[in-house]
C-alpha positions as CSV (number, residue, x, y, z in Angstrom):
1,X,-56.5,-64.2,-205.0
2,X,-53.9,-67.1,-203.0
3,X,-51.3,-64.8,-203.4
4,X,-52.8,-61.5,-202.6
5,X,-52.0,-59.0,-199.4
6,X,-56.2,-59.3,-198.6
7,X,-55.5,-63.7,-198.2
8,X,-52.3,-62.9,-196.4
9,X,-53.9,-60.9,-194.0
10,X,-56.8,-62.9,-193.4
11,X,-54.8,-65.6,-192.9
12,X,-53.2,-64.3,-189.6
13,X,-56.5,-63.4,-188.2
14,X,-58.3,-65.5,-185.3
15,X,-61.5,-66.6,-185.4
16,X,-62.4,-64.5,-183.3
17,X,-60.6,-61.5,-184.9
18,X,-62.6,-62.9,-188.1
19,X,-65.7,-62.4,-186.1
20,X,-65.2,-59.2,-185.2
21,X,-64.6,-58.2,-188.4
22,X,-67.9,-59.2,-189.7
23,X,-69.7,-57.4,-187.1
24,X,-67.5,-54.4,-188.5
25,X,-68.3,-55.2,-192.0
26,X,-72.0,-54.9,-191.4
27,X,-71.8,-51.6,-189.6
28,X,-72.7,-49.0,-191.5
29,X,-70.6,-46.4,-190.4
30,X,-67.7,-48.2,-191.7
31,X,-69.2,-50.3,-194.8
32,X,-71.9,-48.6,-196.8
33,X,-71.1,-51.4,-199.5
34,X,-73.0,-54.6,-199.6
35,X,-70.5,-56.2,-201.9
36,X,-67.2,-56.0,-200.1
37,X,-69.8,-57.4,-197.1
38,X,-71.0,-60.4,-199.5
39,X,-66.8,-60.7,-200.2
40,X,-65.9,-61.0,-196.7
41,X,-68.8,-63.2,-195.7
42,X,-67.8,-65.5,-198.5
43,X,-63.8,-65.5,-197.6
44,X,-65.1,-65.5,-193.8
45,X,-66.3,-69.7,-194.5
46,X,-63.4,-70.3,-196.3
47,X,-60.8,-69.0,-192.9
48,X,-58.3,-70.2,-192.5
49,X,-57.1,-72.4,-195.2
50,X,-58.5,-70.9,-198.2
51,X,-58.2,-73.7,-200.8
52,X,-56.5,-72.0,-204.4
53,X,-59.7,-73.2,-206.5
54,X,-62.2,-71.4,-204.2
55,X,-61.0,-68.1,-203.8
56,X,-60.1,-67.0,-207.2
57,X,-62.0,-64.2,-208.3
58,X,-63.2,-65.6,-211.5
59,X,-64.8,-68.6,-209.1
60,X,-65.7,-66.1,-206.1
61,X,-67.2,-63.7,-209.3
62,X,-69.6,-66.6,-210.1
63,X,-70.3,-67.3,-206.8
64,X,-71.7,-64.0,-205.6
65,X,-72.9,-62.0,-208.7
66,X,-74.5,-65.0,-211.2
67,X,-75.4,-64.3,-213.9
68,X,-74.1,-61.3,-214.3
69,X,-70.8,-61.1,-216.4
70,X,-67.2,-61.3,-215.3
71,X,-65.7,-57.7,-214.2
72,X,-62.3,-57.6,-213.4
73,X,-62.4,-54.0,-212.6
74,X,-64.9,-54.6,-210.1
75,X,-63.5,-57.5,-208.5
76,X,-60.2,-55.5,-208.2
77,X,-62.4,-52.6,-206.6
78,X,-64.2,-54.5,-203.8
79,X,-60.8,-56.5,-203.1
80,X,-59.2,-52.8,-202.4
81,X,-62.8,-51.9,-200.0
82,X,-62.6,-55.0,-198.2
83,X,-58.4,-55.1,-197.8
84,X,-58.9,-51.1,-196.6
85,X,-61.8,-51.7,-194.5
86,X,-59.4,-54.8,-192.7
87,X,-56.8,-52.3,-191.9
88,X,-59.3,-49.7,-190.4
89,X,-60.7,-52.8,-188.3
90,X,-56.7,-53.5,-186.9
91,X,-56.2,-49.8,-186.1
92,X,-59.5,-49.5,-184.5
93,X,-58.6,-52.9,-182.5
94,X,-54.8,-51.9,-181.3
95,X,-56.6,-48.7,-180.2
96,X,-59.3,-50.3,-178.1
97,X,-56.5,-52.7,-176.4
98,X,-54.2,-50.6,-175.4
99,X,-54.7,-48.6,-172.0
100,X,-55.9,-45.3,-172.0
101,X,-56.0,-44.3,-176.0
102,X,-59.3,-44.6,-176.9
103,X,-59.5,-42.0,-173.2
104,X,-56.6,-39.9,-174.7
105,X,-58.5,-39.3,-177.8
106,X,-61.9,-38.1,-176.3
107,X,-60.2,-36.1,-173.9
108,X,-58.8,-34.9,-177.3
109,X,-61.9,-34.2,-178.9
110,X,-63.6,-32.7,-175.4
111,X,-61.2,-30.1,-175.7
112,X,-61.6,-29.3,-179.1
113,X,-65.2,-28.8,-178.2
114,X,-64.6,-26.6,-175.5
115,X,-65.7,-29.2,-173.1
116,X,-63.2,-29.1,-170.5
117,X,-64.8,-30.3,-167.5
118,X,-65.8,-33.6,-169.1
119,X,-62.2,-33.6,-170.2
120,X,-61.1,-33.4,-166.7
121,X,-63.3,-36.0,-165.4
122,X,-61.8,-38.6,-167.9
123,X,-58.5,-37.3,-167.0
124,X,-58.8,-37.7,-163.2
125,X,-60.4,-41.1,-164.3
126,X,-57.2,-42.2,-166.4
127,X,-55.0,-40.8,-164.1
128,X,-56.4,-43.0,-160.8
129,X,-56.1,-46.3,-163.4
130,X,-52.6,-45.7,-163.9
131,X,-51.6,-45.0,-160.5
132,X,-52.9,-49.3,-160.1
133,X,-50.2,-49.6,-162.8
134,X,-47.6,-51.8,-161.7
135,X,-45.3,-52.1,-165.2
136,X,-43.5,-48.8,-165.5
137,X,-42.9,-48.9,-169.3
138,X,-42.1,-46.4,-172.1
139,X,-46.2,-46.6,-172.3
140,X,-46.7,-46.1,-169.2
141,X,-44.8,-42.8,-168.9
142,X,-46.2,-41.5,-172.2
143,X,-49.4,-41.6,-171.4
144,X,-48.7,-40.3,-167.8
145,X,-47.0,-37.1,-169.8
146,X,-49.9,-36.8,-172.3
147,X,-52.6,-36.9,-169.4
148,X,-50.2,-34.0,-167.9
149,X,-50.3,-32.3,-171.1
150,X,-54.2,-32.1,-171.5
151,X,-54.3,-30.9,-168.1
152,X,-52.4,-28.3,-168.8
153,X,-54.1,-27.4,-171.2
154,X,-56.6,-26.7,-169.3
155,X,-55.2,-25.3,-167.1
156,X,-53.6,-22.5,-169.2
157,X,-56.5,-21.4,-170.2
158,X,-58.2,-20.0,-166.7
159,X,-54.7,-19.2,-165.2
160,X,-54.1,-15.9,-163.8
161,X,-51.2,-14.8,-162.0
162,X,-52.9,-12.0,-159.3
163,X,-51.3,-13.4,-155.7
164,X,-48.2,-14.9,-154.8
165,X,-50.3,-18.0,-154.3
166,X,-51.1,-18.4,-157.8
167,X,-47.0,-19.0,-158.4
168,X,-46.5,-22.5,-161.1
169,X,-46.3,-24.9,-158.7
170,X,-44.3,-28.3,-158.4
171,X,-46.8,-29.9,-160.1
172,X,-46.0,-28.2,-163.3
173,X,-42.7,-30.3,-163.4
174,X,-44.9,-33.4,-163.9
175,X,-45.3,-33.3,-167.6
176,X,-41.9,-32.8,-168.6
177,X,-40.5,-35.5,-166.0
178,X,-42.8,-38.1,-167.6
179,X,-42.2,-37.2,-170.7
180,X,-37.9,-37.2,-169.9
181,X,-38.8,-41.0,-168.4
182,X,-40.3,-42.1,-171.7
183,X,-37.1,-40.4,-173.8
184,X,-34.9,-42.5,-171.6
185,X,-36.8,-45.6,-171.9
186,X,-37.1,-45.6,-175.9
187,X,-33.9,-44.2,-176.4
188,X,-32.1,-46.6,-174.7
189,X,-34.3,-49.2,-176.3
190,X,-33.0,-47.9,-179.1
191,X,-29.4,-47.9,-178.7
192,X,-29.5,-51.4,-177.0
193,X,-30.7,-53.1,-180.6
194,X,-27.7,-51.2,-182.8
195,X,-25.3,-52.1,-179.9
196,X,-26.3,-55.6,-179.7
197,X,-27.0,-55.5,-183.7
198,X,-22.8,-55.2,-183.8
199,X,-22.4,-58.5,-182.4
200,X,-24.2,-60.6,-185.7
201,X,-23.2,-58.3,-188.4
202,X,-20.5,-55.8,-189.5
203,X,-22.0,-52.3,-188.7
204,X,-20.9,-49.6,-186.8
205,X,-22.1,-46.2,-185.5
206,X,-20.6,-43.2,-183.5
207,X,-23.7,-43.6,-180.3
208,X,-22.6,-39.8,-179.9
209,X,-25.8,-38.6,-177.7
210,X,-25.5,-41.9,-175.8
211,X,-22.6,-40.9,-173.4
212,X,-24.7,-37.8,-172.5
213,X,-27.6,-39.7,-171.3
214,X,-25.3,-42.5,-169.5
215,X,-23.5,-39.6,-167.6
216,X,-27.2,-37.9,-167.1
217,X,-28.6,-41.3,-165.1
218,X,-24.9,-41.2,-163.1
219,X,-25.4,-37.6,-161.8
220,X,-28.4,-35.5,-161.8
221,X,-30.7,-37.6,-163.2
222,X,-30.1,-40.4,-160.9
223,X,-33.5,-40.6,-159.9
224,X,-34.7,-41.7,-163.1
225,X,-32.6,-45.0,-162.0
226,X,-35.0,-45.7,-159.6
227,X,-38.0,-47.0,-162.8
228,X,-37.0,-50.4,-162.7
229,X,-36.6,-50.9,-166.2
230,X,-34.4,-47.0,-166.7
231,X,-31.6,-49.3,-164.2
232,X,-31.9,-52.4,-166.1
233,X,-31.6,-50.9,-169.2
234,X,-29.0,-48.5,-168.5
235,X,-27.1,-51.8,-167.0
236,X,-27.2,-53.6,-170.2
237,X,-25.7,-50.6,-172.5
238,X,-23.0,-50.7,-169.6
239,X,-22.7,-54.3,-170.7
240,X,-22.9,-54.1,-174.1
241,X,-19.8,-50.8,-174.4
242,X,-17.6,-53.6,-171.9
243,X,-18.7,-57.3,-172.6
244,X,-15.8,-58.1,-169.8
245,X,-18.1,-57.2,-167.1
246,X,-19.3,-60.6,-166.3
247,X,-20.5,-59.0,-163.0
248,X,-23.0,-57.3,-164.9
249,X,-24.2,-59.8,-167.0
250,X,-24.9,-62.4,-164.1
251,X,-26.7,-59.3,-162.7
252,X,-28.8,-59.2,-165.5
253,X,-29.4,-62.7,-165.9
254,X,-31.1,-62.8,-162.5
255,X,-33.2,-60.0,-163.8
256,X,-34.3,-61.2,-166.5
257,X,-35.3,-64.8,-165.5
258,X,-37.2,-63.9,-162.2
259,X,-40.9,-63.7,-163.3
260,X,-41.9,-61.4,-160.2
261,X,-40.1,-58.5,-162.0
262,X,-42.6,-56.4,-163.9
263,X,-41.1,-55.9,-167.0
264,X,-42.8,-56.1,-170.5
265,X,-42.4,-59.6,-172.7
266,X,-40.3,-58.0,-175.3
267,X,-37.5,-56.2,-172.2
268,X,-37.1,-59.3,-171.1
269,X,-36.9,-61.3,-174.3
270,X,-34.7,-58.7,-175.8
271,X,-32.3,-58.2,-172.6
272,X,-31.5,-62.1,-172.8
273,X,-31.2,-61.8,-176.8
274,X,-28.2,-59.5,-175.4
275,X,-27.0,-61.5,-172.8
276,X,-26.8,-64.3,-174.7
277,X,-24.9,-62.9,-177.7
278,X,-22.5,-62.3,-175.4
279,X,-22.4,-65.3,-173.7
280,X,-22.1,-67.3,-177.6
281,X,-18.9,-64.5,-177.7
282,X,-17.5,-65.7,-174.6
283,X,-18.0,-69.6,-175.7
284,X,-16.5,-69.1,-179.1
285,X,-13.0,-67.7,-177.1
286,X,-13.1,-71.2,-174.8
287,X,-15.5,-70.2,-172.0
288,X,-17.6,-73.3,-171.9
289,X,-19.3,-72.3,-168.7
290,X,-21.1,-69.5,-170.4
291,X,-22.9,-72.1,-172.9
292,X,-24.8,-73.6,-170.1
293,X,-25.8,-70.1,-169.0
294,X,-27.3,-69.6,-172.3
295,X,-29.1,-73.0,-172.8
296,X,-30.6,-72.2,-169.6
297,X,-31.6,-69.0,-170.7
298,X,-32.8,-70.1,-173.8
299,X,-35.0,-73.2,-172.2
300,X,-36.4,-70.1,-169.9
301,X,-37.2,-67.8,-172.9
302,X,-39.0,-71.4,-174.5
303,X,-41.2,-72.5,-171.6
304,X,-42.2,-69.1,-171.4
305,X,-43.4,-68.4,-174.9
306,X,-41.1,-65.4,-175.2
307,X,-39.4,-66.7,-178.7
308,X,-41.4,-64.8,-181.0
309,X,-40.6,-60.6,-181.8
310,X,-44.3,-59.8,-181.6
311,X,-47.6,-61.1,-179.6
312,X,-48.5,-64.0,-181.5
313,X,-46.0,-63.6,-184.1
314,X,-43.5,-66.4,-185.5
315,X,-40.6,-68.7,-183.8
316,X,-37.3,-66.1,-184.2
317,X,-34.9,-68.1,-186.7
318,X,-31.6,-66.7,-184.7
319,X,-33.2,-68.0,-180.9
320,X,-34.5,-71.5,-182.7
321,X,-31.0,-72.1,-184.2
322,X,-29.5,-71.0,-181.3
323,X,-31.5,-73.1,-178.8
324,X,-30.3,-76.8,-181.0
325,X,-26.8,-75.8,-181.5
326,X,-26.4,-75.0,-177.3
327,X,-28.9,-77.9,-176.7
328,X,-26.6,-80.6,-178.7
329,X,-23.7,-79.0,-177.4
330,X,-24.9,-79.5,-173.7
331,X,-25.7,-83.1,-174.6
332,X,-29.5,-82.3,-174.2
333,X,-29.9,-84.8,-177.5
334,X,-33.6,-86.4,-176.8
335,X,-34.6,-82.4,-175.4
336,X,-33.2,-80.8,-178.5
337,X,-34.5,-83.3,-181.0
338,X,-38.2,-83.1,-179.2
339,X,-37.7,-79.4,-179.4
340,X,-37.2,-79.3,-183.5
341,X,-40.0,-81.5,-183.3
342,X,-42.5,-79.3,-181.4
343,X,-41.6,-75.8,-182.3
344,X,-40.2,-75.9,-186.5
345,X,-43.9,-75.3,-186.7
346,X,-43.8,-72.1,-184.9
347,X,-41.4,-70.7,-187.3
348,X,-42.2,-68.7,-190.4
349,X,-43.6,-70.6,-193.5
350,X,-40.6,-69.9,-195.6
351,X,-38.1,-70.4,-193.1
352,X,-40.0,-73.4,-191.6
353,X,-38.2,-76.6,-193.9
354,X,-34.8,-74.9,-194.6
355,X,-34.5,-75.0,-190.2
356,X,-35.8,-78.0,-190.1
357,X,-33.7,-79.7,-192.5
358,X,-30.1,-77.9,-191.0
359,X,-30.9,-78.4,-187.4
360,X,-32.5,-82.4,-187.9
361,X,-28.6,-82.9,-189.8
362,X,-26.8,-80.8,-186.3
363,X,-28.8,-83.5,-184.7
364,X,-27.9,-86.5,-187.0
365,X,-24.1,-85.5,-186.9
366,X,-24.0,-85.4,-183.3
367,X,-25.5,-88.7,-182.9
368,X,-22.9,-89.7,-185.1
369,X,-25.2,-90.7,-187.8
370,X,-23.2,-88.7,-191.0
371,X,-25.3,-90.4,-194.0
372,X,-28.7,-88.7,-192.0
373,X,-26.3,-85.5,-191.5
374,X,-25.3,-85.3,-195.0
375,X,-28.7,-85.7,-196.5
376,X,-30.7,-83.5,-194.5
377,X,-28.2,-80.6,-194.5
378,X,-27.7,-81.0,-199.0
379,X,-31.7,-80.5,-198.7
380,X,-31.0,-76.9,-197.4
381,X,-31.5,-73.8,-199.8
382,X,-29.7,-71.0,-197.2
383,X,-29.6,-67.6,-198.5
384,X,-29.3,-65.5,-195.4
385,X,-25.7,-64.5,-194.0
386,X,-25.2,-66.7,-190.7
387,X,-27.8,-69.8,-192.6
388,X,-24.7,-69.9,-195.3
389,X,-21.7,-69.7,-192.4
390,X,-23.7,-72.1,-190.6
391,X,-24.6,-74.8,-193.5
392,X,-21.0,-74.5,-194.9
393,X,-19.3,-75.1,-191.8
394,X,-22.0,-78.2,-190.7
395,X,-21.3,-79.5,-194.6
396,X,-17.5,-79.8,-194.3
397,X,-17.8,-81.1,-191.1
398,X,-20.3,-84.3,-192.1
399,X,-17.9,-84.7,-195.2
400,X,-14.8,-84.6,-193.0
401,X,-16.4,-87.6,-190.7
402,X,-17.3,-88.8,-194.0
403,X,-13.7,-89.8,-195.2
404,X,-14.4,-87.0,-198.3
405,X,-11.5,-85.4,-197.4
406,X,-10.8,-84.2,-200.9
407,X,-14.3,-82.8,-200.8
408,X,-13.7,-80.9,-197.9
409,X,-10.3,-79.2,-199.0
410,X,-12.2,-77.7,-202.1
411,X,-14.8,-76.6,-199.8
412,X,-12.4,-75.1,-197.1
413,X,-10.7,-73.4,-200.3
414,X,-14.2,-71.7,-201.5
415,X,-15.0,-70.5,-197.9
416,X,-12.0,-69.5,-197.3
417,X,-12.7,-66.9,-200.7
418,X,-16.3,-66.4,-199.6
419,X,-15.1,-65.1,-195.9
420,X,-12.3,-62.8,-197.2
421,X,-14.9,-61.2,-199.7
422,X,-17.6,-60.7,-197.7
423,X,-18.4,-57.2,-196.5
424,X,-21.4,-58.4,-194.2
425,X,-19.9,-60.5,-191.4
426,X,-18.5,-58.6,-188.5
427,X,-15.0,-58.7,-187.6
428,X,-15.3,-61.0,-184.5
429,X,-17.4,-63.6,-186.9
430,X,-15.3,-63.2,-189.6
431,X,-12.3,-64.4,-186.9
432,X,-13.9,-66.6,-185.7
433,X,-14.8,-68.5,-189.4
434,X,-11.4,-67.8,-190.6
435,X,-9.6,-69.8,-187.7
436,X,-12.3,-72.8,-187.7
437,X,-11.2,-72.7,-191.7
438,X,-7.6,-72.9,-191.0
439,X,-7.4,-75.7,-188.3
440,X,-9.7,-77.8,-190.7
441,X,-7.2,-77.4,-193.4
442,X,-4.0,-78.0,-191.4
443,X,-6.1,-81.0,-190.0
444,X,-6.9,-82.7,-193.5
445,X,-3.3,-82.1,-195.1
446,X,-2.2,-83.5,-191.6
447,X,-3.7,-86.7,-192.7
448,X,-1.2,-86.9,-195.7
449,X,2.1,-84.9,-194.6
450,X,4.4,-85.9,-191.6
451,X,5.9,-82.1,-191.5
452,X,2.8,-80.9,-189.1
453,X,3.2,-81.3,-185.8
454,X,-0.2,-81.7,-184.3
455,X,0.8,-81.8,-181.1
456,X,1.6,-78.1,-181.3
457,X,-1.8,-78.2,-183.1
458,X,-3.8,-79.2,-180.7
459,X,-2.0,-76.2,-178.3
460,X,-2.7,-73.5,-180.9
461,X,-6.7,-74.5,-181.1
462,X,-6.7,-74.5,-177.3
463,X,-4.8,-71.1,-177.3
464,X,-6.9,-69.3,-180.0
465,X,-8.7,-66.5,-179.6
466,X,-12.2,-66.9,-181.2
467,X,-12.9,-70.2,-183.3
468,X,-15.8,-72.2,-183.8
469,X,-16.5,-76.0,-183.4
470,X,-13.5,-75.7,-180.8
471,X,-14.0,-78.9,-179.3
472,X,-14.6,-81.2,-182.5
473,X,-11.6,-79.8,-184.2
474,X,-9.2,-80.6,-181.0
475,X,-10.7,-84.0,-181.1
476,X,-9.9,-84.4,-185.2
477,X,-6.4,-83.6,-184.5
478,X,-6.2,-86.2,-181.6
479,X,-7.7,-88.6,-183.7
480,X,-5.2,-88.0,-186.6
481,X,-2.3,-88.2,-183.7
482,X,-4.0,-92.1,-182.9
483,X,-4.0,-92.9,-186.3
484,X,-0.4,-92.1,-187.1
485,X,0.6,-93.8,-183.7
């Protein structure tokens, strides 16, 4: 059972989740089986580690249903009860957290039954709990609009239209406003990932309903600019179609890292994912000042707990690499190396040891120690677009500083294949790769050949556009001017 969905889900439940879910187990109304209770009671002492020899179903078999023999069949059976009846518990739990939806569905249900004015009673009830609301969400305005919805509802059915005064009033409006706020919020959501998606792999889509909504929130729908997060949203797709409005994106970054705004965790860890794509953009074409802007971004999104995608969920590999490759470049060497320390942990089991091992080696090679370097970054098994740029571009590097220089010209020569073929990368990576593999190999045949003036070198890799490692490769070519002198 080690390897089974059932073990896998278990494993990411609390102990008190694990709790819970006995109580649900016991109930009834949602278990009628005393097996797949005996099943989960068993597992239950065996959270959170589940040793291999103890839960396999022959063993578990033995265990709970001595002396009667083996059945597969069964075994598979109450595995499938007890895995189904774990789902129902997570439905039933997201439901019971989240504001208003266990009120949503009775008012639901009220209505179905006729019963309208205990409907509108948990209505009017819902309704004064969200005006204490403070975080105007996509949520926040769906639930508004649904609440509107069910009173409507109700309404409909006693409306009649005898006098004047029984006109539709304003407050009609209500439902469809809300439920135009909570379109705005989730589309924009929407189109900020596949915009900001652009900037770490080749893809590309025509946003065609986007410039509608954009010129909607700059003339009549202006007052949707006034929810908080409608603004800073609609700011950062303003960003993300002109990354040259730097006034924008400090604009942003004051939003973003002031903890009086009342924004959800994932606005606030996504808008600084955007920001600091774009800052990594700006640093690869020479704009050192925008790395410090994103190490102290990233240190924010850290000490804040904001590095994982979901509540509870796993270290994000892209942030964690990020956060050691800005960190060493600052010079933050004892931070960065406590921080791969403290938080590799955090990061998904099967990403845990391959980031471990590639950012300990960025660590080793900037401390100058290259035998370290080399032998942590050989123990990496990369398979991952930006994990192979990444390790190849590290390797040749530590070999280069190695003396290998023969080493590194065949591996220049098979990236240099790799990064023409490859249909993933974007355009500005792929530049960006495709320069740092150039100036490496003009730098290693310099170290042979008189006919290279490195002097004009050194201007070009200053001049370029987009390249990576910038700074070390400008110091290579000084280093070979030394030598020569």
């Amino acid at each position: 059972m080690k390897k089974t969905y059932l073990i896998e889900l278990f494993r990411r439940l609390s102990s008190k989740q694990m709790k819970e879910l006995s109580d649900f187990a016991r109930s009834p109304f949602f278990n009628k089986n005393e097996s797949v209770e005996k099943l989960f009671e068993y597992l239950r002492v065996n959270h959170p580690d589940f040793k291999p020899a103890k839960i396999e179903k022959e063993y578990i078999y033995r265990k709970l249903f001595s002396p009667a023999e083996y059945n597969d069949s069964f075994m598979r059976m109450i595995i499938f009860k007890l895995t189904e009846m774990t789902e129902q518990y997570l439905a039933y739990s997201d439901m019971k957290q989240k504001d208003n939806a266990e009120n949503l569905h009775l008012i639901n249900s009220l209505l179905e039954l006729g019963l309208d004015k205990g409907a509108s009673r948990i209505i009017n009830n819902s309704q004064k709990k969200l005006a204490d609301v403070k975080l105007h969400n996509g949520t926040y305005f769906e639930n508004r609009y649904k609440l509107e919805k069910f009173k409507h509802i109700i309404y409909s059915k006693s409306y009649q239209a005898i006098t004047v005064k029984d006109k539709p009033g304003e407050s009609l409006l209500e439902e469809s406003n809300n439920l135009t706020a909570y379109f705005i919020i989730s589309i924009l959501q929407r189109y900020r990932y596949l915009l900001n998606k652009s900037y770490s792999v080749n893809s590309s889509f025509e946003p065609e309903f986007l410039s509608y909504i954009m010129d909607f929130l700059e003339n009549e729908g202006k007052d949707y600019l006034k929810v908080k997060l409608i603004m800073i949203l609609q700011k950062q797709i303003l960003l993300l179609l002109d990354n040259t409005r730097e006034d924008l994106l400090y604009e942003l970054q004051g939003y973003f890292t002031d903890d009086s705004l009342d924004i959800e965790d994932s606005d606030r860890r996504d808008g600084i994912t955007v920001l600091v794509n774009l800052c990594i953009e700006k640093g690869y074409s020479g704009r050192v000042e925008f790395y410090k802007l994103m190490f102290e971004m990233d240190k924010y999104l850290v000490a804040r707990n904001l590095y994982h995608r979901v509540q509870g969920g796993y270290f994000e590999k892209e942030m964690f690499m990020n956060v050691v490759t800005i960190g060493l470049k600052m010079d933050e060497i004892e931070w960065t190396r406590e921080f791969i320390e403290n938080y590799h942990k955090k990061l998904s089991p099967d990403e845990s040891e391959n980031l471990y091992y590639y950012t300990t080696s960025k660590y080793y090679f900037k401390t100058k120690e290259f035998e370290k370097a080399l032998e942590y970054i050989t123990r990496v098994n990369y398979s991952d677009l930006h994990m192979k740029i990444n390790v190849r571009i590290t390797m040749i590097m530590i070999q280069y500083e190695l003396g290998n220089i023969e080493e590194v010209l065949m591996q220049i020569e098979n990236f240099r294949k790799y990064v023409q073929k490859d249909k993933l990368l974007n355009s500005s990576h792929k530049k960006i790769t495709s320069n740092f593999i150039r100036f490496a190999s003009v730098i290693c045949k310099a170290r042979y050949s008189s006919r290279i003036n490195l002097k004009t070198l050194i201007e070009d890799i200053e001049k370029c556009d987009k390249v990576s490692n910038r700074q070390w490769l400008i110091e290579k070519t000084a280093e070979t001017i030394q030598r020569k002198n």
